[in-house]
C-alpha positions in Angstrom: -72.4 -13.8 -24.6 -69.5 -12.6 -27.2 -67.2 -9.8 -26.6 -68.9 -7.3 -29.6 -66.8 -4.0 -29.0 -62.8 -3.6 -29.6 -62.8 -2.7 -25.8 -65.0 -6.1 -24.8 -62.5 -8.0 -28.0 -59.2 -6.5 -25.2 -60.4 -7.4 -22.0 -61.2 -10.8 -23.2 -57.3 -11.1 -24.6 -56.2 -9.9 -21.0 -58.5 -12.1 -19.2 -57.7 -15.4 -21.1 -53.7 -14.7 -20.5 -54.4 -14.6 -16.8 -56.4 -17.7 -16.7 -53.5 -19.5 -18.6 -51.5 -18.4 -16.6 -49.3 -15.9 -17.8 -47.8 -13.4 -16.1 -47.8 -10.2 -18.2 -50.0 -9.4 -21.6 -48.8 -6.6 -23.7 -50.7 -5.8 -27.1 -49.1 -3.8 -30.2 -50.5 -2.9 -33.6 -49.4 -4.8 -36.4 -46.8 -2.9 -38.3 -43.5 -3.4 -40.4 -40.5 -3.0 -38.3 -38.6 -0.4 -40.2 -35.7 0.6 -37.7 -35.3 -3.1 -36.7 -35.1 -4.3 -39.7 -31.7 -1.8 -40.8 -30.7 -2.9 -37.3 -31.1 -6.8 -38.4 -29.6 -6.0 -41.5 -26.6 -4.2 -40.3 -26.0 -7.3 -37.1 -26.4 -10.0 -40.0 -23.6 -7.9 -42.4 -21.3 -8.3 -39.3 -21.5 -12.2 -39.3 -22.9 -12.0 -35.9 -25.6 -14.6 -36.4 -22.5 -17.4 -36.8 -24.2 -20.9 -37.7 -28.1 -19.4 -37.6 -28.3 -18.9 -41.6 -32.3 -19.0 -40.8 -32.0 -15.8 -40.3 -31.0 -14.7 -42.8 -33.6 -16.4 -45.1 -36.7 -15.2 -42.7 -35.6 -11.3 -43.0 -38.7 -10.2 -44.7 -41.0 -12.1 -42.2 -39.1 -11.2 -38.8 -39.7 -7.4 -39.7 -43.6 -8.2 -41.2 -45.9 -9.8 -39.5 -48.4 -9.1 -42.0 -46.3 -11.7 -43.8 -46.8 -14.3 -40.9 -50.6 -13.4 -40.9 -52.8 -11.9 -43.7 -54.8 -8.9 -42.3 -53.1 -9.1 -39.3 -53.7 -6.4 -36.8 -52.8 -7.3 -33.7 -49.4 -8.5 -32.2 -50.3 -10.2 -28.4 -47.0 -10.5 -26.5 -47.5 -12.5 -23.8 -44.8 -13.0 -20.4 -44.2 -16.4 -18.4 -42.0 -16.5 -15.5 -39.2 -19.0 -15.4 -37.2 -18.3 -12.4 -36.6 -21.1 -9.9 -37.3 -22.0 -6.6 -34.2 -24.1 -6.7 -30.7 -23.4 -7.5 -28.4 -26.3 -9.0 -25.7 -27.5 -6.3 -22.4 -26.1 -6.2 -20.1 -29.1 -7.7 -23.2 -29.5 -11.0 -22.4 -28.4 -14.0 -24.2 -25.2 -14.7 -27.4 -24.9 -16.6 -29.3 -21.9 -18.1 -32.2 -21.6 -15.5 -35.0 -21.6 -18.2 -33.8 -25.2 -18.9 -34.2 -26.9 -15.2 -37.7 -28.5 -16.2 -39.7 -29.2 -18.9 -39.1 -27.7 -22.4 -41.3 -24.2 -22.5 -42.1 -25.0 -26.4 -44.1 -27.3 -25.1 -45.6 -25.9 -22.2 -46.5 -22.7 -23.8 -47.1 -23.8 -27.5 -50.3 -25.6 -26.0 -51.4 -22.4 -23.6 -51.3 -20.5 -27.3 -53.2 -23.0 -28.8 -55.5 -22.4 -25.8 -55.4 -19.2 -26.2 -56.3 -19.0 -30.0 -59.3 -20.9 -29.0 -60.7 -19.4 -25.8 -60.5 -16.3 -28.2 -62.5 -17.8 -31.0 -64.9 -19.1 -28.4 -65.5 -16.0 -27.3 -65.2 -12.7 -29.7 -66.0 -15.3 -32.8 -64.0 -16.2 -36.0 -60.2 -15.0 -35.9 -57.4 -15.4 -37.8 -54.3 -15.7 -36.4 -51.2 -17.7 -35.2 -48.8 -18.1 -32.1 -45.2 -18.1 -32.0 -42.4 -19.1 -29.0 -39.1 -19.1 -30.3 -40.0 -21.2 -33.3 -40.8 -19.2 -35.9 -39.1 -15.7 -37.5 -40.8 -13.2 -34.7 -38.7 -10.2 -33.0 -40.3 -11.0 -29.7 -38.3 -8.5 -27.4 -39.1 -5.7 -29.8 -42.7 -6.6 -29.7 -42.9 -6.7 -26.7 -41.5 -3.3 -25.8 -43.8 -2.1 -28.4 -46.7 -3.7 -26.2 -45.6 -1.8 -22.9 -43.9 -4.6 -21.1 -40.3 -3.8 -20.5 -37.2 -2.2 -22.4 -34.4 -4.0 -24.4 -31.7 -4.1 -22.1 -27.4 -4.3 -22.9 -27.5 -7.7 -23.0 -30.2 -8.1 -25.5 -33.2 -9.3 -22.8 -36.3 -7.5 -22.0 -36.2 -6.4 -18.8 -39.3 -5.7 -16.7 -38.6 -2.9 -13.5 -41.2 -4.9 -11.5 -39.3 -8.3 -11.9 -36.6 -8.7 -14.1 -35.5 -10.2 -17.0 -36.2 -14.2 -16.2 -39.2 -15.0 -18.5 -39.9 -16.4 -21.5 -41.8 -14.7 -24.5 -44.6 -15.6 -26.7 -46.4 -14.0 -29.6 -50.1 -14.4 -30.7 -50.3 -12.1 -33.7 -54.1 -11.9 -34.9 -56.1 -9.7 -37.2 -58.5 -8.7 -34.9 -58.1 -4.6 -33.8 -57.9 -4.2 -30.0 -56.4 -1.1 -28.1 -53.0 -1.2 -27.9 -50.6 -0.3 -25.0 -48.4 2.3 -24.9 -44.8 1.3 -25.8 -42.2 1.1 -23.6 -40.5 4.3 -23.9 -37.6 4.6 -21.4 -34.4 2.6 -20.5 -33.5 2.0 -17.4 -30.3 0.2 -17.3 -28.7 3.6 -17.2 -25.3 3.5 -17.1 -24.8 0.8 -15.7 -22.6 -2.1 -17.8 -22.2 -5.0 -15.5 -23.4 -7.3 -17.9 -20.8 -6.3 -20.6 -18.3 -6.0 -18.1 -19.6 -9.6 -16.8 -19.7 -11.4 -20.5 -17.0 -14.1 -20.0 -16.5 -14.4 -23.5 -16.7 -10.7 -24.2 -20.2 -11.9 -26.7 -21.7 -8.2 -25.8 -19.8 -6.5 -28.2 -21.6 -2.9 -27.4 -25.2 -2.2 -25.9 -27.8 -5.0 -27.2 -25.5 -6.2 -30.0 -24.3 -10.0 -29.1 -21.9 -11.9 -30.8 -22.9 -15.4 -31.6 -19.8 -16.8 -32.1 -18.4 -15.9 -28.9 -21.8 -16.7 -26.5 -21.5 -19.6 -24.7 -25.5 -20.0 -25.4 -25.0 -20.2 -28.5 -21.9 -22.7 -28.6 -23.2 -24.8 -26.0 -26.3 -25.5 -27.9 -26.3 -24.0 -31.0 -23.6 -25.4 -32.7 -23.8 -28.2 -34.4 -21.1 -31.2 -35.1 -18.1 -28.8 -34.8 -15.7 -28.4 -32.1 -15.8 -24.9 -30.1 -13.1 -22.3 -30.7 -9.7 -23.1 -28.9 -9.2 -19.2 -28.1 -12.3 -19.7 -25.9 -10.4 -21.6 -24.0 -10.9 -21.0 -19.9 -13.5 -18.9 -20.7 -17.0 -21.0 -20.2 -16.8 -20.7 -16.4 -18.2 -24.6 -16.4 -21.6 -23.5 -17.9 -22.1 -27.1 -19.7 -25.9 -25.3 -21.5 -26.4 -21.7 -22.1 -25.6 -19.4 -19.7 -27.0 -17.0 -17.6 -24.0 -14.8 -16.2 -25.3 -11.3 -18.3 -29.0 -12.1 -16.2 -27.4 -13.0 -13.3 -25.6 -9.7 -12.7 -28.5 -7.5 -13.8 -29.5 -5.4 -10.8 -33.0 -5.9 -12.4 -32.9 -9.5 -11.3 -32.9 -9.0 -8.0 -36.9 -8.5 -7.8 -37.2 -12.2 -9.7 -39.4 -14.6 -7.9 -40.1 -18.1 -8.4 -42.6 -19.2 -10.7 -45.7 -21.1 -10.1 -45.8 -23.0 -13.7 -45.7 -26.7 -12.1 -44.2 -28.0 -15.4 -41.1 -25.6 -14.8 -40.1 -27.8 -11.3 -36.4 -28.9 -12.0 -35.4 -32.0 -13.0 -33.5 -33.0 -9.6 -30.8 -34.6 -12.1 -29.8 -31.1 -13.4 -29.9 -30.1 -9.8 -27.6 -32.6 -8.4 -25.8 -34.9 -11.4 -22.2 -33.6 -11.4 -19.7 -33.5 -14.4 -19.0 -37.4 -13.7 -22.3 -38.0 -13.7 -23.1 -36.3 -16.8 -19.7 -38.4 -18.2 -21.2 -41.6 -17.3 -24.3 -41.0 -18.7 -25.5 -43.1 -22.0 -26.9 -41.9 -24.4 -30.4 -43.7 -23.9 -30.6 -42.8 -20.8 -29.9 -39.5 -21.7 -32.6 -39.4 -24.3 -35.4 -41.0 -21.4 -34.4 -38.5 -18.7 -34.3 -35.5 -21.0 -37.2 -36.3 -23.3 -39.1 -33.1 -22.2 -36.2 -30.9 -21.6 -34.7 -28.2 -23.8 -31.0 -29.8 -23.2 -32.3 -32.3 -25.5 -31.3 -29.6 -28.2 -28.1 -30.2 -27.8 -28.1 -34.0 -28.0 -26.0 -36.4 -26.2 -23.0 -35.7 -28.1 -23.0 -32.0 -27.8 -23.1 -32.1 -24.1 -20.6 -34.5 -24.5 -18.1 -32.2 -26.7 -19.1 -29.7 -23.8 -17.8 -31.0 -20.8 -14.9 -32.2 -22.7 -14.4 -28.4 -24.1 -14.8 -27.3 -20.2 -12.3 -30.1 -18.7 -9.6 -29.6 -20.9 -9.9 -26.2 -20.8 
C-alpha cells in the first residue's frame, strides 16, 4: 500500500535511508538561502575559492534549490559514515581518510538513485534529484537546517553524537514532508584547535577557509600548476587532502568505524610508502586507483605532490 498522508510520505523517507544504509536523515523545506548567499558572495569577493571558478557561475543555484528542481519542496540531507577501522602505517604517505577505499560518488550516487526510486515505488510520482559533491548544493547548510549537526570553525558539520567524519548527500524533491527542527546551537565553544592546528594557516577566521592555502585543495584541486613555494615545510607529508582540522576536533573522539563494505581501504594506501608511490607507473596507477577518489588528482598530480613534500 502507498504512503497517502505527509506523515506516512516522512516515515517512508526515514525508513528507506536506514535500509540504504545511511546513518543519519535530516529533512528541510525548500527555500532560498538568503544569509548564505551574502556569505558566498562576500568569501567569493575575497578570492577564497582560488582555481574553483564553478562557483562562481553556479551562485544562483547553490542558494536556490528551486532552481535545481521545479516545485521543489523538500531538501533530504542524508549522513554516511566514513571513518576507518584502519589507520595508514606510520612511514605512508598520508591520505584524507574519506579516500582509503572506494570513491563515495559512486557508492552513494547509486544508494540516491535507489533512494529516488524506493520513494517513487512507494508514495507514487515524484520529482526530484540527488546530489553528492557534484552539483552546486550547500550541503553543510542544509543539513544544519535538517537538524543534523552545526557548522563548525573548520567549515565541517559536526554531529555531538559522533563527529564530523561523514560524507553528505542531498535528495531535494517536491514532495511536502515535516521538516526537522534546525540545528540551532554551536557547540565548538571556544575552543580553536583546529585554527590553531591548520598547518597552512587555510582557516582564516571561524568557517571561512582559504583555498589557496588548504592542502586539500592543492593536493587535489589544482590543476597543472606547481604549488606555492611559501608553502614550503608546511604539508606535514599529507600527499591527498588532509585531515589535521578533523583530526584535532574534540568532536572526533566519539567517531566509529563504518560498516559500508565498499569503504574497506585499499591496503596499498595503507602500507605503499613515498618510494612506492615514486615507483609507481602511471598504468598501474590508473588499474589500482580506478575506483578511488585519488584518481582526481591523476598520476602526475600525486607525482608533483611528493616532489612538492620531498623537497620541501
Amino acid at each position: 500500500m502507498q504512503a497517502t498522508t505527509i506523515s506516512e510520505y516522512t516515515r517512508t523517507v526515514k525508513q528507506l535511508s536506514k535500509q540504504l544504509g545511511f546513518d543519519y536523515c535530516g529533512i528541510a523545506q525548500a527555500q532560498h538561502l538568503d544569509e548564505d548567499a551574502r556569505r558566498l558572495e562576500a568569501w567569493l569577493n575575497k578570492g577564497y575559492h582560488a582555481g574553483m571558478s564553478y562557483m562562481e557561475r553556479n551562485f544562483d543555484l547553490r542558494t536556490n534549490p528551486k532552481l535545481l528542481v521545479p516545485g521543489a519542496r523538500s531538501v533530504i540531507t542524508l549522513m554516511m559514515n566514513y571513518y576507518p577501522e584502519a589507520q595508514q602505517s606510520a612511514d605512508a604517505p598520508k591520505i584524507a581518510k574519506y579516500a582509503f577505499g572506494e570513491d563515495y560518488h559512486e557508492v552513494i550516487r547509486a544508494k540516491l538513485h535507489a533512494f529516488l526510486a524506493g520513494l517513487r515505488e512507494q508514495v507514487g510520482e515524484v520529482e526530484g534529484r540527488g546530489f553528492v559533491d557534484s552539483a552546486p548544493v550547500l550541503e553543510r547548510r542544509w543539513a544544519q537546517k535538517s537538524g543534523l549537526g552545526w557548522i563548525g570553525k573548520n567549515a565541517n558539520l559536526i554531529t555531538k553524537s559522533s563527529g564530523s567524519f561523514y560524507f553528505l548527500a542531498t535528495l531535494i524533491v517536491d514532495l511536502e514532508l515535516d521538516y526537522d527542527d534546525p540545528y540551532a546551537k554551536d557547540f565548538c565553544g571556544t575552543c580553536t584547535r583546529c585554527l590553531d592546528a591548520c598547518p597552512t594557516q587555510a582557516i582564516v577566521s571561524p568557517s571561512v577557509i582559504d583555498a589557496n592555502k588548504c592542502i586539500s585543495y592543492l593536493t587535489i584541486e589544482l590543476k597543472d600548476e606547481l604549488i606555492p613555494n611559501e608553502l614550503a615545510g608546511t604539508f606535514q607529508n599529507w600527499m591527498f587532502g588532509c585531515d589535521v582540522c578533523q583530526d584535532v576536533c574534540p568532536w572526533n573522539r566519539f567517531s566509529s568505524p563504518n560498516t559500508e563494505e565498499r569503504f574497506t581501504p585499499i591496503p596499498e594506501i595503507l602500507n605503499f610508502t613515498t618510494g612506492d608511490w615514486e615507483q609507481l607507473d602511471e598504468d598501474f596507477f590508473k588499474v589500482l586507483l580506478r575506483h578511488s577518489p585519488i584518481k582526481r588528482s591523476k598520476w602526475k598530480g600525486v607525482q608533483r605532490n611528493l616532489q612538492f613534500i620531498k623537497t620541501s
